[in-house]
N, C-alpha and C positions, 0 to 999 in steps of 0.2 A: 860553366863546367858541364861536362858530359853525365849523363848519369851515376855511371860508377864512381865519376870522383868526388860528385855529390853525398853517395852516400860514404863515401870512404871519410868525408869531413865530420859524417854524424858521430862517427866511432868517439865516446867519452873516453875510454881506457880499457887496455888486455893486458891482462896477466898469465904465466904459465900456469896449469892447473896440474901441478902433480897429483894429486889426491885420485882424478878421475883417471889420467894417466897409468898409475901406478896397478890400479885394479886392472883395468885392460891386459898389461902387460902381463900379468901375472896371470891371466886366465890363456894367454897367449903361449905363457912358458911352461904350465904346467905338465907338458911334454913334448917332447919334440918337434917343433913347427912345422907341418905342411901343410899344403892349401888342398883341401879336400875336393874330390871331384864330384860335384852334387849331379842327381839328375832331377828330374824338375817332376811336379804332381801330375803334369800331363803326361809324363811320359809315364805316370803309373795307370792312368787311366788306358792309353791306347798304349801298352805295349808295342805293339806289330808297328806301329806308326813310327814309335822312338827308334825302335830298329832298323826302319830300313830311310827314315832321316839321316842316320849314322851314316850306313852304307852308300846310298846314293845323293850326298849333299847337295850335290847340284842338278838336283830335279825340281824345276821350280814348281810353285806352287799354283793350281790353274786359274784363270781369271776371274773366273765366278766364286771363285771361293775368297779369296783376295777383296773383289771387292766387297762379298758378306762383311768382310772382317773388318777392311776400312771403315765402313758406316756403323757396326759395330763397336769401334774405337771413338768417333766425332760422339754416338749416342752415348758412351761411356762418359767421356771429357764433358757433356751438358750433366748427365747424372749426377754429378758432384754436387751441382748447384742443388738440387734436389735434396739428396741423403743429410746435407749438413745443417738442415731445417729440422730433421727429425731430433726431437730430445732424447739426449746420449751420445750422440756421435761425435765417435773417439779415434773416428782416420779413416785414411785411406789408401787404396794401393800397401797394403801392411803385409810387408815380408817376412814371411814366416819358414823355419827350418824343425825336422823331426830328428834333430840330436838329441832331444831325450827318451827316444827312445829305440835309439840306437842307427839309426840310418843317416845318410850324407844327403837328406832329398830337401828341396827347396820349394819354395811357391809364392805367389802375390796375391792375396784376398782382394776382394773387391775394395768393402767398406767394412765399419766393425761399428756397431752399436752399442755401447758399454762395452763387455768382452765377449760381444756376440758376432760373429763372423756372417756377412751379407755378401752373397755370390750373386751381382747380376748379370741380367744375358740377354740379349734383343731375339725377338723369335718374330718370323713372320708367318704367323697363325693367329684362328680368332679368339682361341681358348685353349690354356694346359689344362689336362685333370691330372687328379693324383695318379692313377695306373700308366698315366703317360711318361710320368719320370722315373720309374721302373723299366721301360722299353724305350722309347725313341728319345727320353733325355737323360736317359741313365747315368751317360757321363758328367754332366751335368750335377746333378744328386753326389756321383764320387767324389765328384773334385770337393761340393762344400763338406761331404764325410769327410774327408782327406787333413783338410784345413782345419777343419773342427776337432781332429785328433794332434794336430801340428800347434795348437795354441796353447802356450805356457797356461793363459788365464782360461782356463778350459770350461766352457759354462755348456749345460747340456738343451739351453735353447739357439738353435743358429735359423740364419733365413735364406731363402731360395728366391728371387725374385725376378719373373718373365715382366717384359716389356714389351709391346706391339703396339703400334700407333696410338700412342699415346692413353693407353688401357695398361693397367700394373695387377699382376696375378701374383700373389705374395705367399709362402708355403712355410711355415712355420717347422723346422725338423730338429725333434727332441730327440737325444740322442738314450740310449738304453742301455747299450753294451760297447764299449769304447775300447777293452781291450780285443774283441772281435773286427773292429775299425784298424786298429796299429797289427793287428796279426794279415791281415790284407795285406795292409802295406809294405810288411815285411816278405811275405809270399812274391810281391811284385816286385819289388825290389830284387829279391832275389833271379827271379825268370829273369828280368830284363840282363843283370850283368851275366850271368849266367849266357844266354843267348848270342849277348855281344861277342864273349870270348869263343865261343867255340862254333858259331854260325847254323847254329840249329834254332828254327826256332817254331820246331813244327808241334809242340805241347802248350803254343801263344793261345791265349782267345781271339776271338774274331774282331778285326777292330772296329769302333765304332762310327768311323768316318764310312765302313765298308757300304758303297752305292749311294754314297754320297759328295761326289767330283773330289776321288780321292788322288794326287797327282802319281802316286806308285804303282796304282789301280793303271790309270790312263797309261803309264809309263810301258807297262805289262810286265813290271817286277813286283808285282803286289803278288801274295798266296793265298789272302782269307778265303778266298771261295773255299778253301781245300781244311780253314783252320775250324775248328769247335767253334759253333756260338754262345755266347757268352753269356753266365750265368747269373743272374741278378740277384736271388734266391736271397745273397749273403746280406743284400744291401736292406732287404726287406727287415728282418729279424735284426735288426742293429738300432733302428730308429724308428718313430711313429712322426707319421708326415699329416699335419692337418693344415687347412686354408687359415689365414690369417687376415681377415675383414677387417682389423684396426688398422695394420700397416698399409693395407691394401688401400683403404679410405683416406689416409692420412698422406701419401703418395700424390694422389689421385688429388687432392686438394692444392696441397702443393702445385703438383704440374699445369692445372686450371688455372689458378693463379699467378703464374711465371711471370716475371713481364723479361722475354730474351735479351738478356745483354750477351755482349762478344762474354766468350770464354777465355779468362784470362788468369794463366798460374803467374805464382811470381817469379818464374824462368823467364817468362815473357817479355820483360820487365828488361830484362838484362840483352837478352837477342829479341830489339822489337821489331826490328826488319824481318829477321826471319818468321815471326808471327805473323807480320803482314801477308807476307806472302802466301805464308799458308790458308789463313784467313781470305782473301781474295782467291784462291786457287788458281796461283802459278803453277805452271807444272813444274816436274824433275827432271833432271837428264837423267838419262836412264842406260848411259854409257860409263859412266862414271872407270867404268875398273874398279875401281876401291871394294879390296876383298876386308872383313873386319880381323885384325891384327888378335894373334895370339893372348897377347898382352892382356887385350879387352874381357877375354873368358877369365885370365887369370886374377885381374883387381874386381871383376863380378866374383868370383870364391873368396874375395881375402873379405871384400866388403862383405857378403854371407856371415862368412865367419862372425866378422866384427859385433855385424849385428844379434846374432845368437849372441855371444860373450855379451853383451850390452844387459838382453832381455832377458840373461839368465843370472845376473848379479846386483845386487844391491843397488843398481843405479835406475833399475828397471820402473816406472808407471803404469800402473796397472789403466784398466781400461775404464772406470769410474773415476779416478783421478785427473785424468787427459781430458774424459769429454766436459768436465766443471771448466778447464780451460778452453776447450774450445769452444762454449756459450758463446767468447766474446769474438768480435771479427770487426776490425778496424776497417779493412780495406774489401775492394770485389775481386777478390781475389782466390784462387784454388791451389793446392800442395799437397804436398806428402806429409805432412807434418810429423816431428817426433820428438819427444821427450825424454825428457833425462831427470833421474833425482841426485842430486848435489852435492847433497846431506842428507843420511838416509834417518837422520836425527830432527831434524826440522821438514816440518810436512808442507810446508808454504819455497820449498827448493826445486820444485819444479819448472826448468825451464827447457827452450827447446833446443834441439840439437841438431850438428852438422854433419854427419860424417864423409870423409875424404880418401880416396886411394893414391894416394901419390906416386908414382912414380921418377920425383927427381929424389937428388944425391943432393939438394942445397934446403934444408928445413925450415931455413930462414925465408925462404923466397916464396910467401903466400899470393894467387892469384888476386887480385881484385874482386873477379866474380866469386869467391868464398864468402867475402865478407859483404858482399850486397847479399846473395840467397839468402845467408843466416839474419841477416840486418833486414831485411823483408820478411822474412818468420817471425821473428820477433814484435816487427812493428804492428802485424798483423793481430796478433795475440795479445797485442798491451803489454808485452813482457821487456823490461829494461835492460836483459841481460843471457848469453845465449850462449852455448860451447860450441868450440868449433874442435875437432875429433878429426885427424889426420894419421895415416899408417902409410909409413914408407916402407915398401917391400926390400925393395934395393938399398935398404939401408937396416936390414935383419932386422924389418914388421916394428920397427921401432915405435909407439904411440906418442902421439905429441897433441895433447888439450890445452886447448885456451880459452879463456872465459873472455867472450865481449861484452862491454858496456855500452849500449847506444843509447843517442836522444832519440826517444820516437816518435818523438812529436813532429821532427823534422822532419824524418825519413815517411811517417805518414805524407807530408805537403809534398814532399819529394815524388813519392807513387804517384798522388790522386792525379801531379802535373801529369805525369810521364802516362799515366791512364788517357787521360783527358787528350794527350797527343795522339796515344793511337788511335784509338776512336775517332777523332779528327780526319787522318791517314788515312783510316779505311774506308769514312764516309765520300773523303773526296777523291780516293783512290792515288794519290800522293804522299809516297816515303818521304818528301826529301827533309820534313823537319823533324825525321827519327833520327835516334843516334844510329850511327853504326852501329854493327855486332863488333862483340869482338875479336881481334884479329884471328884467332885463332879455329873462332866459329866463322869467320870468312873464307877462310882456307880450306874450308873441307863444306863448304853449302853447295845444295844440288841443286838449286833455284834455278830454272835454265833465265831470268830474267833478274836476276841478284842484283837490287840496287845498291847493293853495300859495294862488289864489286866496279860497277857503270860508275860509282864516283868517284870512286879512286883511281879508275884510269882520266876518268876528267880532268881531277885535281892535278894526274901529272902532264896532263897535254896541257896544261894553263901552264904548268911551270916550265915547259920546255920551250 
């Protein structure tokens, strides 16, 4: 059997879960449904940026900055292996929204330490000092203010942490005045829509990419030369910024001691070709066409939403809860992980969770890959039992929960094979005893050397 059907046999038994349903749906009705239009934390950081992203979408973005980012991204994906050593840690990639305190803005933290928010960033320099992240890394500083004012479990120690060949500069930022944090926000917010609507936006700050391969810049639709530089002043008097030698040490030990395995989430697990490739560094076609569908902005808000109504009700895991669970790690494996309380009556209800934006009109008809992702969270964490959280738009945002039961012990033997395959794969640079992806993640891969594809056209030249 193919992987997913492997793991679809672990399934013990699902039940509907109204309970969890029912709250959803009720934080969904408490007024008239629409999908809120978030703008994101970076767009509060660089105003001028957000603005003319708007206006000139198809101004690509220039190559050297692109590939900063790229490496940027791989350095990220290895950090995980790193951060989840550290005692406390309670996730990662943790989306976070400021509806409470009144704005539609949205963002993605790095990592969180208990309920402490960790924003890391690769810099190629030999050294940050503190007066550096008041000027050349200011934005940087915003974005973990930002986040640190955005977190339900709001604690007033967060971390800032530089990366550079393999040297970790760690900045410890206690927060002081938090409603000075959320009045920024609210000020930026404001200029931004403000701006949008009426295409003024000559009262912007200067932005902070300004001379640094800005592609609006290059394009010669950029204005900053012309806009006010940017005041930092506010960021100073809001927090006290000191070095942190413990994390910095404790980092630093870590990374010495790594021994590099492949980096491998449990999505990987499910499209292992497409890892492959990536992993090997197949290129992309880079003609594709494929512009990204309406749609895809619109189940990114509903899912936003969902998850605000999640982390703002009774069903919510605080950040000392989460990281006792995630001590434990079955598999070599990285995610997003998230949790859910059950029963907000029994403190041992903690399990992890799914969420889904559906887009069909049939409720009945659950992918496969739902219940392998969720079934590999679970396995991962020891946990025997796991929700899986579906919202059909096109069917009036209706919530649909189900509590799965798996054997984990199976679905552990299951991974470690399908581990042990790719690893195999990449050492000898041979797909062909991976599963395919699936079909549906074959129809839309940019792999210009896709062996998911090369076999299926084989399979049919055998049968013709």
């Amino acid at each position: 059997m193919s992987f997913l059907q492997d793991i679809k046999s672990s399934i013990i038994s699902e039940e509907d879960d109204t309970y969890i349903s029912k709250i959803l749906e009720d934080r969904i009705k408490i007024k008239s449904f629409t999908v809120p239009d978030y703008l994101y934390v970076t767009d509060l950081i660089n105003p001028v940026h957000s603005y003319f992203s708007r206006k000139y979408p198809d101004i690509a973005i220039p190559e050297s900055l692109n590939s900063r980012m790229k490496y940027g991204e791989e350095v990220h994906f290895l950090a995980r292996q790193w951060f989840e050593r550290i005692p406390g840690f309670s996730g990662s990639e943790i989306i976070l929204t400021a509806t409470q305190i009144g704005l539609n803005v949205v963002g993605r933290a790095d990592f969180m330490i208990y309920d402490s928010i960790v924003e890391f960033k690769t810099k190629n320099v030999d050294r940050v000092n503190i007066e550096n992240l008041y000027s050349i890394y200011r934005s940087d500083l915003e974005q973990l203010l930002f986040y640190a004012a955005m977190n339900r479990n709001f604690t007033q120690d967060n971390f800032l942490v530089f990366f550079t060949e393999g040297k970790f500069h760690v900045y410890r930022i206690s927060i002081k005045d938090l409603g000075a944090i959320e009045n920024e926000m609210v000020f930026r917010f404001s200029l931004i829509k403000r701006g949008i609507e009426n295409g003024d936006i000559s009262d912007f700050p200067r932005c902070s990419y300004f001379g640094y391969g800005c592609q609006f810049s290059e394009a010669g639709v950029c204005m900053c030369h012309s806009l006010r530089p940017v005041e930092s002043s506010w960021a100073r008097n809001v927090a006290t910024i000191v070095e942190d030698n413990e994390m910095e040490s404790l980092l630093s030990s870590i990374y010495t001691g790594d021994v590099v395995n492949l980096d491998l989430r449990f999505y990987d697990l499910i499209y292992p070709r497409k890892y492959y490739h990536k992993i090997i560094g197949d290129s992309r076609n880079s003609d594709t066409g494929a512009s990204i569908p309406s749609s895809y902005y619109e189940k990114n808000n509903v899912k936003f939403f969902m998850i605000d109504s999640i982390n703002g009700s009774a069903l919510s895991a605080s950040g000392s809860e989460i990281s006792e669970i995630n001590k434990i790690s079955t598999l070599p494996l990285y995610g997003d992980d998230k949790y859910i309380i059950k029963n907000m009556y029994d403190e041992n209800s903690i399990v992890p969770y799914l969420l889904k934006i559906n887009n069909s009109v049939y409720p009945g008809r659950l992918p496969d890959t739902y219940y392998s992702e969720l079934a590999i969270m679970c396995a991962r964490r020891n946990r025997r039992e796991g929700v899986l959280i579906i919202v059909y738009p096109r069917l009036g945002n209706i919530v649909v929960a189900r509590d799965i039961y798996f054997d984990t012990d199976k679905i552990i033997n299951i991974c470690n094979r399908t581990i042990s395959e790719i690893r195999e794969a990449v050492a000898t640079r041979n797909p062909d005893n991976l599963d395919l992806c699936p079909e549906f993640a074959i129809k839309s891969c940019d792999f210009s050397l896709c062996s998911c594809k090369k076999e299926i056209i084989k399979g049919r030249e055998k049968n013709q």
